[in-house]
N, C-alpha and C positions, 0 to 999 in steps of 0.2 A: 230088616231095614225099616226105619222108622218113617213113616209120612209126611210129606209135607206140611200139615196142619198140625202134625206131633211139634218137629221141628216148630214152627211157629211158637207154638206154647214154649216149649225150652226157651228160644230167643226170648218174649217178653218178660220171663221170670230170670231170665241172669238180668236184663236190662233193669229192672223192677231190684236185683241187687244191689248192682253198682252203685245204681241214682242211689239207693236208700244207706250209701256208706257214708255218706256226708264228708266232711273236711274233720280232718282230729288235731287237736294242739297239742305241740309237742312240747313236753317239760324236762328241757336236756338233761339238768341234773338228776331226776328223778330216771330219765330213761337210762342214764351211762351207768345209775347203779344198778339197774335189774339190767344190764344189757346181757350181761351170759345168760340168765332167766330165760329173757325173750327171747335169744336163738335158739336155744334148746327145745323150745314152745313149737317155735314156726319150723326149726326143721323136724320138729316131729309130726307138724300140719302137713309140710311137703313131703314127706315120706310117705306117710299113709294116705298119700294122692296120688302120688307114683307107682305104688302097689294095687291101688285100687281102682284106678284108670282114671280119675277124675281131673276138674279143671281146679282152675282157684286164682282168685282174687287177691293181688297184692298191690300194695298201696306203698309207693316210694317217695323218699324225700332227697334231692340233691343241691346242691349249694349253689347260688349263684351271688360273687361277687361284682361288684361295681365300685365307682370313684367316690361313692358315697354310706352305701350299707349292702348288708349280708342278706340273702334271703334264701327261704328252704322253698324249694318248687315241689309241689305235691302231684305226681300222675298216679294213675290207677288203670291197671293192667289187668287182664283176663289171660290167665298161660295155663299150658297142659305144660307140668315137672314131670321129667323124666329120667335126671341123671344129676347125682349129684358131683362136686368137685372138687378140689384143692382142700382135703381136709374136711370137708362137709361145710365150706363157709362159705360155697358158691352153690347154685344151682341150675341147672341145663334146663330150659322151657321153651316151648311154643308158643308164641306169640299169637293170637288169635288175631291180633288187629293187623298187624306187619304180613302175618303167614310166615314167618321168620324163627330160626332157632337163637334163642339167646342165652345170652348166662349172665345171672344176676346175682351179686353179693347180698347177702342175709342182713347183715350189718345195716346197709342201707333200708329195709325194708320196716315202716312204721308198723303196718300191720299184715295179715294175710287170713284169709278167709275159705276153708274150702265149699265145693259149691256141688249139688246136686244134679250136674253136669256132666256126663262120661265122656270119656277123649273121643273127638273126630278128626283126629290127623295124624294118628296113632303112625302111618308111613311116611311122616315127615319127621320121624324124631328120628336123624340121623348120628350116629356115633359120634363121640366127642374125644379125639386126642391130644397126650400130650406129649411130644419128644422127648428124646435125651435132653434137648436144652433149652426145653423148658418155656415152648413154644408150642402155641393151641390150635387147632384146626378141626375141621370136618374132611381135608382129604390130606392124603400123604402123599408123599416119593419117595422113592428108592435110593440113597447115597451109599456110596463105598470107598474109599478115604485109606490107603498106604501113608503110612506114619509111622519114622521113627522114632529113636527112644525118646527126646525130649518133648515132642509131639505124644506121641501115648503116657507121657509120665503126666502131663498137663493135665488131659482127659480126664488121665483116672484122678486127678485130682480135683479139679470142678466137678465133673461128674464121674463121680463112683458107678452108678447105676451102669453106665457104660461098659463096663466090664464083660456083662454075658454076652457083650457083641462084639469083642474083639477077638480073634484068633494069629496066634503068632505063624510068621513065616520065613521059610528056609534061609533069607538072607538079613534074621533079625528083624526085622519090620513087622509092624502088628497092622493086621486088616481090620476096618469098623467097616459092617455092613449092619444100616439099619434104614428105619422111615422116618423121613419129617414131615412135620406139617407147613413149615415154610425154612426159603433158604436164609435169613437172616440171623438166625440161631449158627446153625453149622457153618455157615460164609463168616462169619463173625472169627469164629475161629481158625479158619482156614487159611484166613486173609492175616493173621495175627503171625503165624506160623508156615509159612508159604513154602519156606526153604525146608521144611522138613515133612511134608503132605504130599502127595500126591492123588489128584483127582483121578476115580476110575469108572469107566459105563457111569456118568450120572451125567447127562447132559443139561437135565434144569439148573445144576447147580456147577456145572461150567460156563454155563450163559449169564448168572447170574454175579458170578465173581470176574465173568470177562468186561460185564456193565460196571460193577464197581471198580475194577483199577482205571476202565479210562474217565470216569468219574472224577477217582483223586489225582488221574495226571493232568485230567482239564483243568481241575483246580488249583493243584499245587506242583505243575511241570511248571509253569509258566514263571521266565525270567523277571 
């Protein structure tokens, strides 16, 4: 465990980075043509910070419109990467400032810097899931869903993947037993297909479609 007065030193030498990263201008046409260049660059920056426990400095641009002109807003983040996602064009980090896990697109990212910093929150990088439908989280539940044929023929049509998690039963009906990370992917479709679904043991996502029908009766019961 490192010291107090170690620590110290660390802080003023990432502080002594960031200040020293200044503002960069960005030259769009010149960036759109190196842009696969650049990701390839930076996720190879955040890879060998993920392996290697370290933190790293990135530097983001986002757009903000108005009634008058366009403008790029520049922050600059301090994250421990730990996971990468969607293809490698997202990336899972710790947020130093927040204390928060976040994921951020590469695409957006001007520059990134790694830092001579090892990870300190190494038990805050929580697993990062994605469901069948395609819906993100850090915790899951439990859904089980009886569905007949035009209901299982849907499934496997939007989601293929869904497959390993169906098993057929004695009266023709195919059971999905799997995790989500939220109910608005699965309620989505449940609520699309109602007459052919049957909810089973999933109480969050019985509570969940029992809020949206009286939702759309409050809105659209009315004479």
């Amino acid at each position: 465990m490192l010291g107090q007065e170690v620590w110290r030193v660390k802080a003023r030498q990432l502080v002594a980075k960031v200040t020293n990263l200044g503002r960069i201008v960005v030259d769009t046409v010149e960036h759109l043509a190196d842009g696969q260049r650049f990701v390839l660059r930076e996720m190879h920056f955040f890879r060998q910070a993920a392996e290697e426990g370290r933190s790293m400095v990135q530097t983001i641009h986002r757009a903000r419109f108005d009634h008058h002109e366009s403008q790029f807003l520049e922050s600059i983040k301090v994250v421990e990467p730990y996971l990468f996602l969607n293809a490698n064009n997202e990336v899972r980090c710790f947020e130093l400032s927040s204390k928060m896990n976040k994921t951020f697109k590469i695409s957006r990212m001007e520059s990134v810097e790694p830092l001579d910093l090892l990870w300190a929150n190494k038990e805050s990088h929580t697993p990062f899931f994605t469901d069948l439908f395609h819906f993100s989280g850090e915790q899951r539940m439990k859904v089980t869903l009886l569905m007949g044929k035009l209901a299982t023929s849907l499934l496997l049509e939007e989601f293929p993947s869904s497959e390993i998690h169906l098993k057929e039963m004695p009266d023709g009906r195919h059971r999905l037993e799997t995790e989500v990370c939220s109910c608005k992917g699965v309620g989505r479709f449940v609520m699309g297909l109602a007459d052919d679904i049957e909810v089973v043991d999933s109480p969050e996502l019985t509570a969940y479609l029992k809020e949206c029908a009286q939702r759309a009766l409050d809105k659209f019961g009315k004479d």
